[in-house]
mmCIF file of the N, C-alpha and C atoms, coordinates in Angstrom:
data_MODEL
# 
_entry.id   MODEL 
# 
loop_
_atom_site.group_PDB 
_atom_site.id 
_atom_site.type_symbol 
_atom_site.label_atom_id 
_atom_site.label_alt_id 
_atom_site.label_comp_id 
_atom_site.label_asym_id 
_atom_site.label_entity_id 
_atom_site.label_seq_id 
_atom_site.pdbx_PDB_ins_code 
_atom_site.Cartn_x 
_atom_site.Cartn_y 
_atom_site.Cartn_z 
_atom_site.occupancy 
_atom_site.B_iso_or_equiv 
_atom_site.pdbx_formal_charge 
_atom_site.auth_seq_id 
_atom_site.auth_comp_id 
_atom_site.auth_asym_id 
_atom_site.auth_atom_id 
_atom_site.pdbx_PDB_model_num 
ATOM 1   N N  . UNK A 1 1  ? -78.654 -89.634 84.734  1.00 0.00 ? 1  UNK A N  1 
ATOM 2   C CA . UNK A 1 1  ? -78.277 -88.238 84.820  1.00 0.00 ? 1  UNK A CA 1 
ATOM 3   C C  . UNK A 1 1  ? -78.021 -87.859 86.272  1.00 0.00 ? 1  UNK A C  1 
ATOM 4   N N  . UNK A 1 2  ? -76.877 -87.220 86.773  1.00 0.00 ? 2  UNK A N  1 
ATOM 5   C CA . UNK A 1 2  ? -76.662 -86.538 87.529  1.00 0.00 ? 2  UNK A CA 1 
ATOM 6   C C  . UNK A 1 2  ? -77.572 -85.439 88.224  1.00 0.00 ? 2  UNK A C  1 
ATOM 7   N N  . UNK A 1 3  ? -77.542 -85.493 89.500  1.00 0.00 ? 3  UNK A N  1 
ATOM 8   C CA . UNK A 1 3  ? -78.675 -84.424 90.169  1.00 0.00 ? 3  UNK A CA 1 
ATOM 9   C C  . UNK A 1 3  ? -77.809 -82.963 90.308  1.00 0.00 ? 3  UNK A C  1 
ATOM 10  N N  . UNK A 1 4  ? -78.730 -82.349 90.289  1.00 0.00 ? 4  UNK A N  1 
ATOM 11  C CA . UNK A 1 4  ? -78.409 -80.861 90.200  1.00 0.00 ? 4  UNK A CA 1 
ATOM 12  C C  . UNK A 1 4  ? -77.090 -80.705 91.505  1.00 0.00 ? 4  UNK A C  1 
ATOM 13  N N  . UNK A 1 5  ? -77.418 -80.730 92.357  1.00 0.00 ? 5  UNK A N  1 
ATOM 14  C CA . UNK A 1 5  ? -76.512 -80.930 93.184  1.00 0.00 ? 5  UNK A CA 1 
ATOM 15  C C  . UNK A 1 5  ? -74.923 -81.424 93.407  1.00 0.00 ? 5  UNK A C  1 
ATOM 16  N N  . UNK A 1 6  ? -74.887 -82.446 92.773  1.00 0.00 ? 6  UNK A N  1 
ATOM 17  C CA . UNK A 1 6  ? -73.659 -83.455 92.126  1.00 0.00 ? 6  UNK A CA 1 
ATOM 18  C C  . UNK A 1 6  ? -73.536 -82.417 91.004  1.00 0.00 ? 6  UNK A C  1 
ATOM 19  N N  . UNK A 1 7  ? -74.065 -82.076 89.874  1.00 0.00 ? 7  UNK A N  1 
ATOM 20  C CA . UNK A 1 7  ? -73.222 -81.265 89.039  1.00 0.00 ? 7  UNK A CA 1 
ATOM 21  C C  . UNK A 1 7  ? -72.963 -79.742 89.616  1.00 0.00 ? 7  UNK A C  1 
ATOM 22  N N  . UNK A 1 8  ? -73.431 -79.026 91.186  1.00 0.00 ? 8  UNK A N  1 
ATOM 23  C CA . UNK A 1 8  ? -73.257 -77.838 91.447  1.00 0.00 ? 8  UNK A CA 1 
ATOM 24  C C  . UNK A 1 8  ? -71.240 -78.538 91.946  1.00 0.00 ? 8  UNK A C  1 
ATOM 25  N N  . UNK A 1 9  ? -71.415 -79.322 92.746  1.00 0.00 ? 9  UNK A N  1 
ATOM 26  C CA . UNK A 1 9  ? -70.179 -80.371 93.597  1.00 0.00 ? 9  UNK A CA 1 
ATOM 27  C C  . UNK A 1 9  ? -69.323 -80.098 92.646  1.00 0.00 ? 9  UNK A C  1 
ATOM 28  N N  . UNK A 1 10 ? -69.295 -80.746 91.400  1.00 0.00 ? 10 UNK A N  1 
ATOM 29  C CA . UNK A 1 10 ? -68.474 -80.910 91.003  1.00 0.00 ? 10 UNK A CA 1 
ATOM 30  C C  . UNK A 1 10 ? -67.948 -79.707 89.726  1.00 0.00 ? 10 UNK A C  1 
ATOM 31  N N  . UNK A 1 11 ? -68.687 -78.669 89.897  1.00 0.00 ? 11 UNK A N  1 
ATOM 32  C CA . UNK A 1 11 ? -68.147 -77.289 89.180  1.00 0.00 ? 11 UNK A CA 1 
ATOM 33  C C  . UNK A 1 11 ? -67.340 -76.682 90.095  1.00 0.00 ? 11 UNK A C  1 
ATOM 34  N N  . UNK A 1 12 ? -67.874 -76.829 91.870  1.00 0.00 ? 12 UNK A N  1 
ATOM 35  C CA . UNK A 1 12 ? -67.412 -75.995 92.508  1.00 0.00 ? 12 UNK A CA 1 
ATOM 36  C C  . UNK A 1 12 ? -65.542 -76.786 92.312  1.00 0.00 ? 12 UNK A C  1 
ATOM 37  N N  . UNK A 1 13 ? -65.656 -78.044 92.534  1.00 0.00 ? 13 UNK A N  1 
ATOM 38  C CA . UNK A 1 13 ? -64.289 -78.607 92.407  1.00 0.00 ? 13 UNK A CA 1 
ATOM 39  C C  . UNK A 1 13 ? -63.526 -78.352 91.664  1.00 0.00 ? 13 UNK A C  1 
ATOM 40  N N  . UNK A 1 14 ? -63.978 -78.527 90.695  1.00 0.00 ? 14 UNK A N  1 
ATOM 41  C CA . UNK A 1 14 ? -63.110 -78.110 89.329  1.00 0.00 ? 14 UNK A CA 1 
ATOM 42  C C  . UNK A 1 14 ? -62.918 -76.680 89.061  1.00 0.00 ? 14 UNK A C  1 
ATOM 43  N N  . UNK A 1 15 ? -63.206 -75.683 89.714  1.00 0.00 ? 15 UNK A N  1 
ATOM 44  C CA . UNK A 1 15 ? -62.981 -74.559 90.014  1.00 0.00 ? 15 UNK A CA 1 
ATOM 45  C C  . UNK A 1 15 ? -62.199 -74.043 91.160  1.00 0.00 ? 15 UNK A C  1 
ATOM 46  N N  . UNK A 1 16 ? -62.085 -74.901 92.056  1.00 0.00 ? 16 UNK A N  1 
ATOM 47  C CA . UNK A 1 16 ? -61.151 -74.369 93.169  1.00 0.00 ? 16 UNK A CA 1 
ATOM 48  C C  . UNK A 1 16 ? -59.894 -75.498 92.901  1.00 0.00 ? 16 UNK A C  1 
ATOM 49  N N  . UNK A 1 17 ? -59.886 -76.581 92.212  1.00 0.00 ? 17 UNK A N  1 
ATOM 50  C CA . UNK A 1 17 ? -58.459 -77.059 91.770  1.00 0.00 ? 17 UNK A CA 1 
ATOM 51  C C  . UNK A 1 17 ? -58.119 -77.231 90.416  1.00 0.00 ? 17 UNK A C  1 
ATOM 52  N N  . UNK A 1 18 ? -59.005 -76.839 89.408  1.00 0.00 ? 18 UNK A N  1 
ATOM 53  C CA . UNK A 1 18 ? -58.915 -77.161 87.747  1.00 0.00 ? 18 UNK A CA 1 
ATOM 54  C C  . UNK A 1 18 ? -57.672 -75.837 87.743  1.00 0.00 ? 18 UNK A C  1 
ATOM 55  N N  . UNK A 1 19 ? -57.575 -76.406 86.267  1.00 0.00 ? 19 UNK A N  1 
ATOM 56  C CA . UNK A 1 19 ? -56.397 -75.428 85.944  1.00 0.00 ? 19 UNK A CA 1 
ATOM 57  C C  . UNK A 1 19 ? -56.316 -74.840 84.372  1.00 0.00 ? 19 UNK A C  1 
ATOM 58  N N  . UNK A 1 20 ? -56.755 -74.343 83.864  1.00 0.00 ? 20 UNK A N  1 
ATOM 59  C CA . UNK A 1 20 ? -56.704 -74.004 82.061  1.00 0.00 ? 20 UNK A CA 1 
ATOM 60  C C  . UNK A 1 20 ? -55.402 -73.845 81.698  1.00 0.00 ? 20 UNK A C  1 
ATOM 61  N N  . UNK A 1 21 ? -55.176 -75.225 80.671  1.00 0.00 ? 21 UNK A N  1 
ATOM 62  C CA . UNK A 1 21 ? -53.941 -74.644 79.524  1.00 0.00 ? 21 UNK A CA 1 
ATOM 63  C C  . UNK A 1 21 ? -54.416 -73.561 78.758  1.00 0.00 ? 21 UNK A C  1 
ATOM 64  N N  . UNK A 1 22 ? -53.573 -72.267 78.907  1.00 0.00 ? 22 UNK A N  1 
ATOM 65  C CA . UNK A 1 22 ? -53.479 -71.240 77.932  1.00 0.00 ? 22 UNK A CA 1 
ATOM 66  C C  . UNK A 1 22 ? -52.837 -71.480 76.377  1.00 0.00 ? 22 UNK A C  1 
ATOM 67  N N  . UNK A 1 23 ? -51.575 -71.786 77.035  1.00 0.00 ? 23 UNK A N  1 
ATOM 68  C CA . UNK A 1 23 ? -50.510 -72.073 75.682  1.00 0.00 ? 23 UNK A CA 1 
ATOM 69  C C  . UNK A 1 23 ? -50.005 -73.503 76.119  1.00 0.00 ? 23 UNK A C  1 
ATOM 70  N N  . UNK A 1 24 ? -49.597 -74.481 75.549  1.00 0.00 ? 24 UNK A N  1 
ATOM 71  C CA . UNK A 1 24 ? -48.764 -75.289 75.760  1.00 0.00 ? 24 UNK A CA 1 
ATOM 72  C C  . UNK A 1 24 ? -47.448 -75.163 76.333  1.00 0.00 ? 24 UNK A C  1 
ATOM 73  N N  . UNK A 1 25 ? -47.676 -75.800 78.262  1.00 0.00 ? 25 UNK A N  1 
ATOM 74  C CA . UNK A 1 25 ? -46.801 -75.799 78.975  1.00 0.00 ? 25 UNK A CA 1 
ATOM 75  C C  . UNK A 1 25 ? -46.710 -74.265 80.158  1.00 0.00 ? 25 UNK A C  1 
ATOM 76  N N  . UNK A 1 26 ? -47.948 -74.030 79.751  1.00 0.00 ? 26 UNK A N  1 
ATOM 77  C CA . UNK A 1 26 ? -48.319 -72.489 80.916  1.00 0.00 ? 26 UNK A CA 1 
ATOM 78  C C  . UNK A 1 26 ? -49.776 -72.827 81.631  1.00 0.00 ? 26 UNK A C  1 
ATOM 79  N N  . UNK A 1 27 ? -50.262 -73.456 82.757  1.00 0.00 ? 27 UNK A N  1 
ATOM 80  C CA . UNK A 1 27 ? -51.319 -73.495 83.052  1.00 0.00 ? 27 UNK A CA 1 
ATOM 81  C C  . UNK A 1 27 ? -51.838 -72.311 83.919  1.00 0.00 ? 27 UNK A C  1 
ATOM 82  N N  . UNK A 1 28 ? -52.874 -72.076 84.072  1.00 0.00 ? 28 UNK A N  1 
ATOM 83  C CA . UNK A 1 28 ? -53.677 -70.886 84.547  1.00 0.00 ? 28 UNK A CA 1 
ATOM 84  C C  . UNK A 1 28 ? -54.758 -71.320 85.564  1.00 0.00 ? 28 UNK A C  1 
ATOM 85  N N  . UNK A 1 29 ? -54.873 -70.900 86.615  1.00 0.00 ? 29 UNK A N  1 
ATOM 86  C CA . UNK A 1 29 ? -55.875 -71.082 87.737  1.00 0.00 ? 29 UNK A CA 1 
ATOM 87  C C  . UNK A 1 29 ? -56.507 -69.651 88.058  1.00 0.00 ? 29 UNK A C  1 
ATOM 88  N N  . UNK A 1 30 ? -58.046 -70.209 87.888  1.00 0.00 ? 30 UNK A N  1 
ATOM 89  C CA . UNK A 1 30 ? -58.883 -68.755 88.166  1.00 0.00 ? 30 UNK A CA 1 
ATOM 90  C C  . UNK A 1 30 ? -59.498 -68.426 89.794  1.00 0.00 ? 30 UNK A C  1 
ATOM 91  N N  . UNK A 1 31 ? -58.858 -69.381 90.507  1.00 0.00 ? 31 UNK A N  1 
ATOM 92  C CA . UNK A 1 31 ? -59.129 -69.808 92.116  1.00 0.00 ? 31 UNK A CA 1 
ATOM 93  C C  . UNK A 1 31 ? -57.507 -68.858 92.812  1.00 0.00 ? 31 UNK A C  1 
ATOM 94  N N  . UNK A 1 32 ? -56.807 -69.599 92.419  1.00 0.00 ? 32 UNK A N  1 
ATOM 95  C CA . UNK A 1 32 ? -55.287 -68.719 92.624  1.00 0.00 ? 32 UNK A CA 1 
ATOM 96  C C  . UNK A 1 32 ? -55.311 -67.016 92.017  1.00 0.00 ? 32 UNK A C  1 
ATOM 97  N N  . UNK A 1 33 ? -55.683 -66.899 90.891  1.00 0.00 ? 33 UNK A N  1 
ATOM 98  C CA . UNK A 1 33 ? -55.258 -65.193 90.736  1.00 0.00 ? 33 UNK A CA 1 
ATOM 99  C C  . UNK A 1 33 ? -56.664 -64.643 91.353  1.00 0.00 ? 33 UNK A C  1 
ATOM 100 N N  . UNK A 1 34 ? -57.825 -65.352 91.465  1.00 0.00 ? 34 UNK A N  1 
ATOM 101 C CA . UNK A 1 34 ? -58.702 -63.970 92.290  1.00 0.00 ? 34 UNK A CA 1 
ATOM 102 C C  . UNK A 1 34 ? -58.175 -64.260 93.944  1.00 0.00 ? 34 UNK A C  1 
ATOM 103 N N  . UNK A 1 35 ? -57.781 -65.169 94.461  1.00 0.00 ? 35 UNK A N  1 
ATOM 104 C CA . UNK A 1 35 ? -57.205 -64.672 95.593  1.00 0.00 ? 35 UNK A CA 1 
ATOM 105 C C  . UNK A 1 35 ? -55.810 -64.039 96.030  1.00 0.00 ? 35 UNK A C  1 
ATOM 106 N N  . UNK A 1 36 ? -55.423 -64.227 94.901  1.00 0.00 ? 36 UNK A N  1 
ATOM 107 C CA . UNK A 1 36 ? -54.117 -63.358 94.543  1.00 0.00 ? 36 UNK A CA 1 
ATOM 108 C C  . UNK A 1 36 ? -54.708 -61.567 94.394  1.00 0.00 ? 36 UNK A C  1 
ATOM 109 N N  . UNK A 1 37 ? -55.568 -61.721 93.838  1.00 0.00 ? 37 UNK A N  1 
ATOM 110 C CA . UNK A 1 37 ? -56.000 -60.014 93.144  1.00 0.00 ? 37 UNK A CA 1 
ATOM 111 C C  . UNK A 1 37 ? -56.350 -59.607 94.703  1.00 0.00 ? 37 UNK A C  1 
ATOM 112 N N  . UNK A 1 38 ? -57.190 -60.617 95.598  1.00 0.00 ? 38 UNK A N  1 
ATOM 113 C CA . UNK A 1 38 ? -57.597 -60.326 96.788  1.00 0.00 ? 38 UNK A CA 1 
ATOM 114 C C  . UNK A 1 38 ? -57.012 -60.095 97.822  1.00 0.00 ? 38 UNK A C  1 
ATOM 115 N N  . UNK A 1 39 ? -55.679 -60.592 98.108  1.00 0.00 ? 39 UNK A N  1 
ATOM 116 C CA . UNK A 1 39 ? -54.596 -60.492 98.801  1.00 0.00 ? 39 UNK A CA 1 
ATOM 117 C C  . UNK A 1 39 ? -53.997 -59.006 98.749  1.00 0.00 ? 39 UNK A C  1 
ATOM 118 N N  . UNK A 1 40 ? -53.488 -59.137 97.499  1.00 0.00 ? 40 UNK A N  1 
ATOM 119 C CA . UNK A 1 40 ? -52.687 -57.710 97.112  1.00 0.00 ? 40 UNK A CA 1 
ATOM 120 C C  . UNK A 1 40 ? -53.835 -56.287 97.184  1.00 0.00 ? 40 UNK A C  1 
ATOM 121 N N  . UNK A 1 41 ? -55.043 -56.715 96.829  1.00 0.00 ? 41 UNK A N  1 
ATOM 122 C CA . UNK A 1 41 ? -56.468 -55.314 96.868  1.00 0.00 ? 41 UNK A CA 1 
ATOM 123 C C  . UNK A 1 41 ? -55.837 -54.822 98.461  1.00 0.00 ? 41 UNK A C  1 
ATOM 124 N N  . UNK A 1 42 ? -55.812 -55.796 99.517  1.00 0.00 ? 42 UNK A N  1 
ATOM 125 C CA . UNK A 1 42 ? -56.197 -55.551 101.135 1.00 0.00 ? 42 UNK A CA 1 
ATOM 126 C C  . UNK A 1 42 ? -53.990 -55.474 101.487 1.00 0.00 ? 42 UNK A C  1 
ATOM 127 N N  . UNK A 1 43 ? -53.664 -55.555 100.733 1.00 0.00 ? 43 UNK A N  1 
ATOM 128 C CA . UNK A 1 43 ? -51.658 -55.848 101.199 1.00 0.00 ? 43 UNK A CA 1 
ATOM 129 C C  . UNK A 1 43 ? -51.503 -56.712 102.324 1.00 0.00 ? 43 UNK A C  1 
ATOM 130 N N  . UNK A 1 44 ? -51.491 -57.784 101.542 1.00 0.00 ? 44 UNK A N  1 
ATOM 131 C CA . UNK A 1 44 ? -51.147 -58.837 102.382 1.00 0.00 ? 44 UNK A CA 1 
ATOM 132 C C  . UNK A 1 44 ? -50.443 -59.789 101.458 1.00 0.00 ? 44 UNK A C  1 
ATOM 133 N N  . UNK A 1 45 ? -49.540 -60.470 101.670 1.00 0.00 ? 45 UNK A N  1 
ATOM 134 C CA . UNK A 1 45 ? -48.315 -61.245 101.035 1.00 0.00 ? 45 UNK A CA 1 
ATOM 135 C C  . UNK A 1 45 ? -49.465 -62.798 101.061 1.00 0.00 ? 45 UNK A C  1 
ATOM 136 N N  . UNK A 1 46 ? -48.895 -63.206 100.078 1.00 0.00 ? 46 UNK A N  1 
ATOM 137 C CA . UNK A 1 46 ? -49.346 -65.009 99.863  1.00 0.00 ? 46 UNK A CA 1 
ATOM 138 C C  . UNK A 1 46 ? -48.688 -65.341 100.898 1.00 0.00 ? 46 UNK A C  1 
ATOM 139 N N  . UNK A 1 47 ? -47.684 -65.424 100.650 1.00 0.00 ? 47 UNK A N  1 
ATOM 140 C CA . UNK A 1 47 ? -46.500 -66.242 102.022 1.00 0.00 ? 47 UNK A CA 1 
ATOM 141 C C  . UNK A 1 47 ? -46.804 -65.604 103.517 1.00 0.00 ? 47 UNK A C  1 
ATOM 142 N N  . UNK A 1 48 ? -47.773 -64.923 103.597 1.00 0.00 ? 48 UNK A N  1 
ATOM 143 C CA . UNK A 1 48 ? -47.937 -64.140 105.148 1.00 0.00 ? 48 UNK A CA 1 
ATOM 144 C C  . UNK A 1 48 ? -47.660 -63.130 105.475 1.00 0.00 ? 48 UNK A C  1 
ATOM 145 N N  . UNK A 1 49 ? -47.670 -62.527 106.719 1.00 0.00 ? 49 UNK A N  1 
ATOM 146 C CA . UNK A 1 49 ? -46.883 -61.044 106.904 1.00 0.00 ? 49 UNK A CA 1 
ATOM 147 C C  . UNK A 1 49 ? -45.600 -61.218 107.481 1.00 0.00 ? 49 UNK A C  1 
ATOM 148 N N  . UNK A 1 50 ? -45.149 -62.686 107.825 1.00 0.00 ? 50 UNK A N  1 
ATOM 149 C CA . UNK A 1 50 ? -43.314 -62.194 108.909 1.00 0.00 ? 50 UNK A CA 1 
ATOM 150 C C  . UNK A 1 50 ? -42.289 -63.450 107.675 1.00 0.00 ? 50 UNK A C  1 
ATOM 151 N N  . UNK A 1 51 ? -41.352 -62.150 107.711 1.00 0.00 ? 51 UNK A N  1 
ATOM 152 C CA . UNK A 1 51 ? -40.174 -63.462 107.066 1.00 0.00 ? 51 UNK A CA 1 
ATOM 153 C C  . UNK A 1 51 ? -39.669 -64.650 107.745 1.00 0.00 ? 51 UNK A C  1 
ATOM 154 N N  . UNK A 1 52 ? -38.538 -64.834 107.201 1.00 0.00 ? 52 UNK A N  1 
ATOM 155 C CA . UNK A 1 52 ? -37.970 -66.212 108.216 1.00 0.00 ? 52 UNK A CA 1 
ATOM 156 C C  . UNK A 1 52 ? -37.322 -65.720 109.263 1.00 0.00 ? 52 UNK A C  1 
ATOM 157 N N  . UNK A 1 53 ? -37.122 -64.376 109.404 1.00 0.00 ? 53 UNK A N  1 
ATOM 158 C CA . UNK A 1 53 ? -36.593 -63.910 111.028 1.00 0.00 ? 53 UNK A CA 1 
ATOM 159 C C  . UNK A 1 53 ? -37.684 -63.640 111.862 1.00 0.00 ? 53 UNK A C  1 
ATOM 160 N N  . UNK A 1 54 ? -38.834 -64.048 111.197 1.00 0.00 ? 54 UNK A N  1 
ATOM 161 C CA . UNK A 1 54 ? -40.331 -63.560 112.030 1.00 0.00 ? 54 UNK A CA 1 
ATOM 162 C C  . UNK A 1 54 ? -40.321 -62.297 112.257 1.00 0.00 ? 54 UNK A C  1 
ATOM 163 N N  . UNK A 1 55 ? -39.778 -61.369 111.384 1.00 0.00 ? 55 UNK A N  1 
ATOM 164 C CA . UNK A 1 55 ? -40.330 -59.931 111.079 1.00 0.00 ? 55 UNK A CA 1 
ATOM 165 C C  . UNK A 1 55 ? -41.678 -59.524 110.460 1.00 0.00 ? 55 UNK A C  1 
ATOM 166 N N  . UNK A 1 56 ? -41.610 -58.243 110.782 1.00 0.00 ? 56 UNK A N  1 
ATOM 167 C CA . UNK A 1 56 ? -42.888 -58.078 109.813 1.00 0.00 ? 56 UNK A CA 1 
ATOM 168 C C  . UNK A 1 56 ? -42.251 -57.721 108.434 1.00 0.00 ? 56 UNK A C  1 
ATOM 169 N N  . UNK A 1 57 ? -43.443 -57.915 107.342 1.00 0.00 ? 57 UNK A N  1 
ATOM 170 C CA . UNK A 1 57 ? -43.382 -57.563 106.115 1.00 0.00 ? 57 UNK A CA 1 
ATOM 171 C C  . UNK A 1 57 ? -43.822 -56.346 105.848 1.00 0.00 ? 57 UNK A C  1 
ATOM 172 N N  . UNK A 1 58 ? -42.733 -55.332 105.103 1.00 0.00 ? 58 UNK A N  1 
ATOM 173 C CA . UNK A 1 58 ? -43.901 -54.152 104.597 1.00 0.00 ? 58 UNK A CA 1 
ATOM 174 C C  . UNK A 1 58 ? -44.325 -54.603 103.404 1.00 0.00 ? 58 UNK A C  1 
ATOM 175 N N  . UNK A 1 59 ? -45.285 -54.019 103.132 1.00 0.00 ? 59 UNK A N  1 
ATOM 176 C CA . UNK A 1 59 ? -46.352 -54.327 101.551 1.00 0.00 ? 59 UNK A CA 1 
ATOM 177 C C  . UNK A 1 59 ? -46.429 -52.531 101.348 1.00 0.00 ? 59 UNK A C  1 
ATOM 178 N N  . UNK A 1 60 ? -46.210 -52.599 100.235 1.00 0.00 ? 60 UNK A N  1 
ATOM 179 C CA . UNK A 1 60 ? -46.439 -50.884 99.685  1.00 0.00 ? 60 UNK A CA 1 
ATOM 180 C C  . UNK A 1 60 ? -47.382 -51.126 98.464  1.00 0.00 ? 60 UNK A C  1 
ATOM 181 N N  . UNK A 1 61 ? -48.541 -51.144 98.649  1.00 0.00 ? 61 UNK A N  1 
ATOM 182 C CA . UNK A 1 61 ? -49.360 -51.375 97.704  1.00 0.00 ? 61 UNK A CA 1 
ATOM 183 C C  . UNK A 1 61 ? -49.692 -50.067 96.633  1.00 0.00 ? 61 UNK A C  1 
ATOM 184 N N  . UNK A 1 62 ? -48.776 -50.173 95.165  1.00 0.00 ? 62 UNK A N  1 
ATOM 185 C CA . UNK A 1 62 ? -48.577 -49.283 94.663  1.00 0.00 ? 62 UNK A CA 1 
ATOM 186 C C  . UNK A 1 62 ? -49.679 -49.474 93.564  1.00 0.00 ? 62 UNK A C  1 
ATOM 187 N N  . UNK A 1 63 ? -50.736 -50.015 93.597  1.00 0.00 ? 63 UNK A N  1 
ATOM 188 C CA . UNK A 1 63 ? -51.933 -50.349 92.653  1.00 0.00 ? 63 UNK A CA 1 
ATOM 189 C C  . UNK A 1 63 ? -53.149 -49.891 93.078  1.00 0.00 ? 63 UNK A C  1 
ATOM 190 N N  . UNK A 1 64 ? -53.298 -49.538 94.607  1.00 0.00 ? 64 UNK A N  1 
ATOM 191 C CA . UNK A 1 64 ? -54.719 -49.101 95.013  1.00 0.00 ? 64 UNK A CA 1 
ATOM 192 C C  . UNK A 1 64 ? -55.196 -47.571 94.256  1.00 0.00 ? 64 UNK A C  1 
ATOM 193 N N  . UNK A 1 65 ? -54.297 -46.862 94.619  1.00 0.00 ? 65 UNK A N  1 
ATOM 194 C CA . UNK A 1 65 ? -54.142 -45.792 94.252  1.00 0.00 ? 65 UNK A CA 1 
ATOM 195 C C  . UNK A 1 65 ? -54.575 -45.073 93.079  1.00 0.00 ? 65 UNK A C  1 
ATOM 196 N N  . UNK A 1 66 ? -54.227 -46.516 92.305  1.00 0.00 ? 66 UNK A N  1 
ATOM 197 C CA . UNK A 1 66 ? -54.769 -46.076 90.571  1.00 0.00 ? 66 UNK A CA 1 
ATOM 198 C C  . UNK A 1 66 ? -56.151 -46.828 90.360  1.00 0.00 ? 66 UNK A C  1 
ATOM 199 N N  . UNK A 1 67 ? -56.059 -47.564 90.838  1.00 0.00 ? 67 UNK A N  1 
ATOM 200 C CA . UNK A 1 67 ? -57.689 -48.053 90.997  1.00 0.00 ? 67 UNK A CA 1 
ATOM 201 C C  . UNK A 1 67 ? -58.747 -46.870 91.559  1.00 0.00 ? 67 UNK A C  1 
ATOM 202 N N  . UNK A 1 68 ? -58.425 -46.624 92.595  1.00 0.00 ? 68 UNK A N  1 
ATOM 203 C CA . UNK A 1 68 ? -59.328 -45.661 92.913  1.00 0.00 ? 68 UNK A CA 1 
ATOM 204 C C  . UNK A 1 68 ? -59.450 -44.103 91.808  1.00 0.00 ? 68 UNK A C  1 
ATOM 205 N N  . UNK A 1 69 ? -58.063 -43.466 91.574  1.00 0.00 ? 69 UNK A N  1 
ATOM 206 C CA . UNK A 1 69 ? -57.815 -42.423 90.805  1.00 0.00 ? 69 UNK A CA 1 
ATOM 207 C C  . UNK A 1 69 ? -58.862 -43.347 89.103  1.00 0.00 ? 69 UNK A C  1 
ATOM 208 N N  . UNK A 1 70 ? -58.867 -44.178 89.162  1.00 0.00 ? 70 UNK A N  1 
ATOM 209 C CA . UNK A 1 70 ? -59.352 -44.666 88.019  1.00 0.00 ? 70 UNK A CA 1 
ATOM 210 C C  . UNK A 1 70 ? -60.853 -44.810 88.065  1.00 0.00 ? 70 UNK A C  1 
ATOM 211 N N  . UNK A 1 71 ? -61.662 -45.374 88.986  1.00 0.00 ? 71 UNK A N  1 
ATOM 212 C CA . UNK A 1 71 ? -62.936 -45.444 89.502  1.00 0.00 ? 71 UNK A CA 1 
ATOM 213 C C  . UNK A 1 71 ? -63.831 -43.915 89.602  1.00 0.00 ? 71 UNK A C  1 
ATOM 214 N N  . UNK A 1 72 ? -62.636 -42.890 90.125  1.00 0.00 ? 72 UNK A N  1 
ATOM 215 C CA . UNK A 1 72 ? -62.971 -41.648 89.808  1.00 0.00 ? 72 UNK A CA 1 
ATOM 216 C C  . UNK A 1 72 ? -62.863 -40.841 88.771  1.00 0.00 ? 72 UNK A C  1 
ATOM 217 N N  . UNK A 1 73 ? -62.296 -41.418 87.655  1.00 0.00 ? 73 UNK A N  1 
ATOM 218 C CA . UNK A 1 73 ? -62.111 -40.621 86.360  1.00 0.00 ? 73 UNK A CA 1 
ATOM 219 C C  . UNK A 1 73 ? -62.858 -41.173 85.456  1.00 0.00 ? 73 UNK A C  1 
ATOM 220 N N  . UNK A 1 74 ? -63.923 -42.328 85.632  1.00 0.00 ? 74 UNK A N  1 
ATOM 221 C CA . UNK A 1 74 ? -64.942 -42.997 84.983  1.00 0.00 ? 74 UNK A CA 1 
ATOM 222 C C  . UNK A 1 74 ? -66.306 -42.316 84.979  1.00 0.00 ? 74 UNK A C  1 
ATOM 223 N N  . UNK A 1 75 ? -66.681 -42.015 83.728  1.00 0.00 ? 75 UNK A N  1 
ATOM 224 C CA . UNK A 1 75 ? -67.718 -40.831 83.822  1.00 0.00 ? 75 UNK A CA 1 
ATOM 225 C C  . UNK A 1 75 ? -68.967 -42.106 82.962  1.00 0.00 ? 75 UNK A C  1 
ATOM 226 N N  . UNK A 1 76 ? -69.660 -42.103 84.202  1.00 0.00 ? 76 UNK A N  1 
ATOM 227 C CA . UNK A 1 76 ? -71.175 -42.900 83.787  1.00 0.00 ? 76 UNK A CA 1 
ATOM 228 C C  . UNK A 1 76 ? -72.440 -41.525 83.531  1.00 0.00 ? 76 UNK A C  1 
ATOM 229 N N  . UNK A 1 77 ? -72.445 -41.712 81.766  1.00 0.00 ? 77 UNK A N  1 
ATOM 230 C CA . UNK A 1 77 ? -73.858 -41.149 81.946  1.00 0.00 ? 77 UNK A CA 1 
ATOM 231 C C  . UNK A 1 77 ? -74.718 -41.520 81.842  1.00 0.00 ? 77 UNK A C  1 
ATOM 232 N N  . UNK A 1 78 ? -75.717 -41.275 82.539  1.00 0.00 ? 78 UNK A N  1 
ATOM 233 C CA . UNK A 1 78 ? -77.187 -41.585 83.196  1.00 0.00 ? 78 UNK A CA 1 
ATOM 234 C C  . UNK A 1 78 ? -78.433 -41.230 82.806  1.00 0.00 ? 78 UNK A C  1 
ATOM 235 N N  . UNK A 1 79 ? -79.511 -41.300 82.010  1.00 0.00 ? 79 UNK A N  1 
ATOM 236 C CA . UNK A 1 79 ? -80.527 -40.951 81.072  1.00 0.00 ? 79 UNK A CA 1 
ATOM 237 C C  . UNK A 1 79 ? -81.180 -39.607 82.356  1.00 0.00 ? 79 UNK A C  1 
ATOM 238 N N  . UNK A 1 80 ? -81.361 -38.498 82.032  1.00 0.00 ? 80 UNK A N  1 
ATOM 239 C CA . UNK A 1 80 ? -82.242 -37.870 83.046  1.00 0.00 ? 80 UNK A CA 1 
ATOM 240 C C  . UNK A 1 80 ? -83.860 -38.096 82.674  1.00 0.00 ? 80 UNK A C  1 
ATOM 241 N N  . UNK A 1 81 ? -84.292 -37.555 83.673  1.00 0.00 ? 81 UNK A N  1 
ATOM 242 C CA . UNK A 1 81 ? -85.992 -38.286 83.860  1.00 0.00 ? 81 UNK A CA 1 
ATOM 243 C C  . UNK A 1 81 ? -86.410 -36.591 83.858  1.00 0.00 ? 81 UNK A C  1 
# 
């Protein structure tokens, strides 16, 4: 049997390069879209901030907005004491 350690190794691996078939011929990586979700949260491009003229990139991050408007329209109720 494998030591705890060797099986932590090799989850972390298979998590930063495994890939899940969804459907046949579409694979899915859960390492790629949370740093994808993480990129776009803060506006910042995968490919960087300058094109191939070494400009900058604008990013108009049209998703924060509703996240937050959404975080605030979430009504947690709370047992009073």
């Amino acid at each position: 049997m494998d030591s705890i350690y060797e099986f932590v190794k090799s989850a972390r691996d298979e998590y930063c390069s495994g890939t899940i078939e969804v459907i046949p011929g579409y694979e899915f990586s859960r390492h790629v879209t949370l740093c994808t979700i993480e990129l776009y949260y803060n506006s910042k491009f995968i490919s960087g901030s300058k094109d191939g003229l070494r400009r900058k990139k604008r990013f108009y991050n049209i998703c924060k907005f509703r996240m937050n408007v959404a975080i605030r329209a979430t009504d947690l109720d709370t047992p009073r004491t």
